[in-house]
Structure formats: structure tokens, C-alpha cells
C-alpha positions as CSV (number, residue, x, y, z in Angstrom):
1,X,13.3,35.4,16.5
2,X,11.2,31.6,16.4
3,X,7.9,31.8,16.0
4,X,7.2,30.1,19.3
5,X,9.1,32.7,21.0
6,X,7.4,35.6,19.7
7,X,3.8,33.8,20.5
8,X,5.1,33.8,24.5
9,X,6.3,37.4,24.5
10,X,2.5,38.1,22.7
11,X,0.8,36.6,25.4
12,X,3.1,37.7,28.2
13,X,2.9,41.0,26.9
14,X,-1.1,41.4,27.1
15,X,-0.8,39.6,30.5
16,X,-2.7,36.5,29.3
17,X,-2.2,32.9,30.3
18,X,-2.1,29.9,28.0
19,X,-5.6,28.6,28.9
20,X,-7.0,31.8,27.9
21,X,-5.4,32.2,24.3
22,X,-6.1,28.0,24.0
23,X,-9.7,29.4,24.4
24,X,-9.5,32.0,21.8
25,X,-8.8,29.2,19.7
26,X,-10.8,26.5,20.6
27,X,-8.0,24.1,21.6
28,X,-6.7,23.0,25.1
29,X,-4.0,24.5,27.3
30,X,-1.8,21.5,26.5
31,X,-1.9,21.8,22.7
32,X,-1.0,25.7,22.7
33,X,1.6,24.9,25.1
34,X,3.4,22.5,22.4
35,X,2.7,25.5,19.8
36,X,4.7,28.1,22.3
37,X,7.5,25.6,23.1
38,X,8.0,25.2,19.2
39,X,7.3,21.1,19.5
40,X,4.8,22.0,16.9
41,X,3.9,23.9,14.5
42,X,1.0,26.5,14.8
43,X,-1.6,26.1,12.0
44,X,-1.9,29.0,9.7
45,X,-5.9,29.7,11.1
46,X,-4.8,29.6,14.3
47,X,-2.2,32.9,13.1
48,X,-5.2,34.5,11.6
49,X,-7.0,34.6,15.0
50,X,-4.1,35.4,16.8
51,X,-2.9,38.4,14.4
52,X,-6.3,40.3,15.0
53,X,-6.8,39.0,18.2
54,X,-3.2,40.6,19.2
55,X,-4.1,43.3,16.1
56,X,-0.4,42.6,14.4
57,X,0.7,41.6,11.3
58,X,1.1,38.1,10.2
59,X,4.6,38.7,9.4
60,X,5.5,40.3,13.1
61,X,3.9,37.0,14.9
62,X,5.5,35.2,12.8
63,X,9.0,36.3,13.6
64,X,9.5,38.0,10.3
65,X,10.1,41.3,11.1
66,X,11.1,42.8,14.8
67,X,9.0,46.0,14.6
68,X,5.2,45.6,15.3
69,X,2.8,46.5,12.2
70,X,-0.6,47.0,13.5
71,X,-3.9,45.5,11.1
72,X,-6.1,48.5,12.0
């Protein structure tokens, strides 16, 4: 699975929109949208944030591995 991919099921999965993960990492709508269409790439911070935020493994969001680790 593509990174981009697995941040939209992420969000879709917690019921969130785009404006309100671009909040949780201080960017606009429009710039997480180009992360989650895979037009760019997602800085490594901005995986931090969303690995606890979402409270998975780096490895999961990133496509790595298909089966959920959780952090804590």
C-alpha cells in the first residue's frame, strides 16, 4: 500500500476531514491534500504527529506493514 493511501484510510477511518488533520499539523487543507494524493511527500515530523495522533506505528502509516501496531 502507498503512503498517501494509507494516510486517507487513517483519516477516513477516525471520521476526520482534511482541514482538521491540516490543523493537527499546522498546515492548510490544500497542502495535506497534496500529501494524501501522493503529489508530495509528507515530511518525516509531520509522521511523528500523525503516528501518535492516530497511536500506530511509523511503519503501519507508512505503508510498511498491513497489520496495525499500536505505540501505547
Amino acid at each position: 500500500m502507498y503512503t498517501y493511501q494509507r494516510l486517507r484510510d487513517m483519516r477516513e477511518d477516525h471520521d476526520k476531514k482534511q482541514e482538521e488533520i491540516a490543523l493537527i499539523l499546522n498546515i492548510t487543507r490544500q497542502q495535506y491534500q497534496l500529501y494524501e494524493s501522493g503529489k508530495r511527500e509528507l515530511p518525516m515530523h509531520h509522521f511523528v504527529t500523525l503516528a501518535k495522533y492516530y497511536n500506530v506505528s511509523l511503519d503501519y502509516l507508512a505503508g510498511m506493514i498491513d497489520t496495525p501496531k499500536k505505540l501505547y
